[in-house]
C-alpha atoms as one frame of an Amber mdcrd trajectory, in Angstrom:
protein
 -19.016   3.670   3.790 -18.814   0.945   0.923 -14.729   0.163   1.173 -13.114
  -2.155  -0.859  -9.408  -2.782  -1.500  -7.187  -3.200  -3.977  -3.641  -5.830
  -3.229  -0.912  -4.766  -5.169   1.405  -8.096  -5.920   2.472  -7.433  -9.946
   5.986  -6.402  -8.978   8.948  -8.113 -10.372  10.751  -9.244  -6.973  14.565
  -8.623  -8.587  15.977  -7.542  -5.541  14.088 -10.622  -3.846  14.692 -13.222
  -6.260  11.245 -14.469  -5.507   8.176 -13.713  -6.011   7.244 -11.772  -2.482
   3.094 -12.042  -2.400   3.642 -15.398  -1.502   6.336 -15.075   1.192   5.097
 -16.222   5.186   6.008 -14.130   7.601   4.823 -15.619  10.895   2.926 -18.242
   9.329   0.652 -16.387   6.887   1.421 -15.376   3.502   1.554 -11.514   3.144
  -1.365 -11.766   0.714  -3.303 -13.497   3.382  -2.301 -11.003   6.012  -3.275
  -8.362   4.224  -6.497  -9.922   3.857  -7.113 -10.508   7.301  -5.833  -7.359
   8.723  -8.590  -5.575   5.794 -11.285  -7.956   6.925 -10.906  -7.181  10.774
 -11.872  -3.729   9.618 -14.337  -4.223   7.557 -13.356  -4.829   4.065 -14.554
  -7.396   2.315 -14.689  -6.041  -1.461 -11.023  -7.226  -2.269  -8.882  -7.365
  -5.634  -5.506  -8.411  -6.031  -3.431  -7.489  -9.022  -1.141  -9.481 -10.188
   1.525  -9.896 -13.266   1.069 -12.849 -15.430   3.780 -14.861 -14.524   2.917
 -15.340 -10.883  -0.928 -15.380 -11.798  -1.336 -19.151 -11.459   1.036 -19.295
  -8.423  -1.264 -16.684  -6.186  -4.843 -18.046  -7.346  -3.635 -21.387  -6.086
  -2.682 -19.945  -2.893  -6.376 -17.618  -2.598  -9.774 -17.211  -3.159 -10.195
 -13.802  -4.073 -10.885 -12.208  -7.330  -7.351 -11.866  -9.117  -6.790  -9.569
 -12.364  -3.730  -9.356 -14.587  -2.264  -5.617 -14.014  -2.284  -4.208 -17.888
   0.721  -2.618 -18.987   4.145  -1.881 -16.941   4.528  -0.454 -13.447   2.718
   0.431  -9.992   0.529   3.315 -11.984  -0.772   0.237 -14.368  -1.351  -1.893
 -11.231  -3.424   0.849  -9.749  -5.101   1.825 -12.590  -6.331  -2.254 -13.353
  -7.610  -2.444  -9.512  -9.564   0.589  -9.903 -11.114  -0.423 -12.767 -12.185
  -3.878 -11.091 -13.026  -2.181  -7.990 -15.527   1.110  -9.339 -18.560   2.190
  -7.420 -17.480   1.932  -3.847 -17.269   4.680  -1.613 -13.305   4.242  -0.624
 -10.739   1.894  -1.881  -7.651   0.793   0.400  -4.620   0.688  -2.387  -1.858
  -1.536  -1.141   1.385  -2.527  -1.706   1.417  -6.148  -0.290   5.244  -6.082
   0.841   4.537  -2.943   3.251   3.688  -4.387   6.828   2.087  -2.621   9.108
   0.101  -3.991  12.496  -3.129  -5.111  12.817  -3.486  -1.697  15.655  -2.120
   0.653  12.816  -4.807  -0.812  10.207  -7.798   0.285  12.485  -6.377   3.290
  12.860  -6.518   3.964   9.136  -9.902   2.358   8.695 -11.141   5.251  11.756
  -9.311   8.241  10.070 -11.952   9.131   7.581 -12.492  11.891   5.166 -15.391
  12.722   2.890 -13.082  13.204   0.053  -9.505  12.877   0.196  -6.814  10.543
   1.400  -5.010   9.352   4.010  -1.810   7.464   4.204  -0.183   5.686   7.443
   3.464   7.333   7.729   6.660   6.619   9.908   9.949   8.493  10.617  12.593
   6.119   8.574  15.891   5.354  10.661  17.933   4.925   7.729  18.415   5.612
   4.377  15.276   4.617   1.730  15.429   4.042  -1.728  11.521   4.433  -1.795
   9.275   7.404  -1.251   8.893   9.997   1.213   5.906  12.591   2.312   6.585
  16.517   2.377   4.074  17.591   5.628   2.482  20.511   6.867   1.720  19.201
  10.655  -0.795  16.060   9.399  -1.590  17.210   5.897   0.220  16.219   3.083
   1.676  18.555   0.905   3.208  16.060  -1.906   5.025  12.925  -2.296   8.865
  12.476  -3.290   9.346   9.374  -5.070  12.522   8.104  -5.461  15.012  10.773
  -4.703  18.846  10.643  -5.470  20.648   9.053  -3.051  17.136   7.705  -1.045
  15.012   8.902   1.172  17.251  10.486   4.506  17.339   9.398   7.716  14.391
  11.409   9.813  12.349  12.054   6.730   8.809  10.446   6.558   7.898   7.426
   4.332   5.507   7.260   1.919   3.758   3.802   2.957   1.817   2.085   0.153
  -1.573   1.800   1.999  -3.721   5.161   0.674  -7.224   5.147   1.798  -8.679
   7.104  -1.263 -12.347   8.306  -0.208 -15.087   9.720  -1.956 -16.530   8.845
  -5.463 -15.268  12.209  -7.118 -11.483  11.430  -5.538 -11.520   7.797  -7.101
 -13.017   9.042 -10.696 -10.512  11.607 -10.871  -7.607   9.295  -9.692  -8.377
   6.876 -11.975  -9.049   8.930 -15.138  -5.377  10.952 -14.404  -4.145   7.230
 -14.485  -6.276   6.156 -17.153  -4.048   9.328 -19.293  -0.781   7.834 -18.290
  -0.101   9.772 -15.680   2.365   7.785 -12.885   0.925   7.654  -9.706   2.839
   9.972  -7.622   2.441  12.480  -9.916  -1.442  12.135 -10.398  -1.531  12.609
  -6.352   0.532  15.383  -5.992  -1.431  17.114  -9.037  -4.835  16.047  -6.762
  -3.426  17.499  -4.006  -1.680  20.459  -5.447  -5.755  21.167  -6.720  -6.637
  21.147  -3.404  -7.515  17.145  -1.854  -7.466  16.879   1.458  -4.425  14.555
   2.091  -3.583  13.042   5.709  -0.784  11.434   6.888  -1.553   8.726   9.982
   1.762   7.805  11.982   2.319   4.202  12.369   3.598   2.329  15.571   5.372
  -0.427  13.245   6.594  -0.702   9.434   8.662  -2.847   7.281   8.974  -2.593
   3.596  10.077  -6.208   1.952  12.462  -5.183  -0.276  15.248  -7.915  -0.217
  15.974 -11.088   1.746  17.706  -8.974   5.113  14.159  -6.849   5.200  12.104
 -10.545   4.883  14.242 -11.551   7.524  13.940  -8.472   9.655  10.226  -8.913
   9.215  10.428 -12.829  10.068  12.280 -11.654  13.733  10.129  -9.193  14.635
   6.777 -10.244  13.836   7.160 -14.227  14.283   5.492 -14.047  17.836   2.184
 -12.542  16.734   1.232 -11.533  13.684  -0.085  -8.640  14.559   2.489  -7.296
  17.306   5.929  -6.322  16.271   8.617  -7.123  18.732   9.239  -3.713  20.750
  12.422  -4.677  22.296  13.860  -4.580  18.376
């Protein structure tokens, strides 16, 4: 298949207080590991979205084709990358401040479908102000975004690295984007309509939100990029 990817590195960083595409954890930036982990599958065909005020900062910092996300929010991220990225047979959409390993990568790159999508999963240990899958053994029935009070303890988390197959699946994304639909709610709409919608389980997986989770990362993957520390 013809597989490109799409980095998503617009958000504000608030909770951060700095801009997070840029942030090293083990000596790469998470841009670059992203990159590398997508290359060592396969990808080549990457994008990276970004928001106008750290633009300048990331282009210094890469080489690959960078595109101002128009208008507000991950849906308007999305929907930019898509545009940049048409006529490839899958496109890897990710969040550049959810880690995963390099082992967990492949294994999304090898869990195909013809049209559909698949998206790498873990049971959370905590509470998650992020999103969380509803599953029917590995399919995906929908996607809670957000709930009050976070995502439980035990639930499964919504990881920001969909593998969207098939040239139908991406048109139709895109256009239910394209009508301001949020993203969440285009997916569960796709899936409701009947895509095919696995979830992969992931040995490892941090979401940067703050400074403890960069320095959660910075402890546990500092040995090897691509090995979390299992003794954690």
């Amino acid at each position: 298949m013809d597989v490109a990817a799409v980095l998503l590195a617009g958000g504000r960083s608030v909770r951060m207080g700095r801009d997070k595409p840029l942030l090293e954890i083990a000596g790469e930036t998470l841009v670059e590991r992203h990159v590398r982990q997508l290359r060592a599958i396969g990808v080549h065909n990457i994008v990276l979205v970004s928001n106008a005020a750290n633009r300048r900062a990331i282009c210094e910092h890469t080489e690959l084709q960078t595109m101002v996300q128009r208008g507000h929010g991950m849906s308007a991220a999305v929907r930019t990358g898509l545009d940049a990225a048409s006529g490839f047979d899958a496109v890897f959409l990710v969040c550049v401040n959810d880690l995963i390993l390099d082992e967990d990568y492949g294994a999304l790159g090898r869990t195909t479908v013809e049209e559909g999508l698949v998206i790498p999963t873990g049971r959370l240990d905590r509470v998650f102000h992020g999103g969380m899958l509803q599953l029917a053994g590995d399919e995906v029935r929908g996607i809670v975004e957000k709930p009050d009070g976070g995502c439980p303890a035990g639930a499964v988390a919504n990881i920001m690295i969909h593998r969207v197959a098939g040239a139908r699946t991406i048109r139709d994304l895109r256009n239910r984007l394209r009508s301001a639909c949020e993203y969440e709610a285009a997916i569960n709409a796709m899936i409701a309509a009947g895509l095919r919608t696995l979830a992969v389980p992931v040995a490892f997986w941090l979401a940067i939100k703050n400074l403890e989770d960069y320095m959660e990362a910075e402890r546990r993957l500092s040995r090897n990029p691509g090995e979390a520390l299992r003794t954690a």
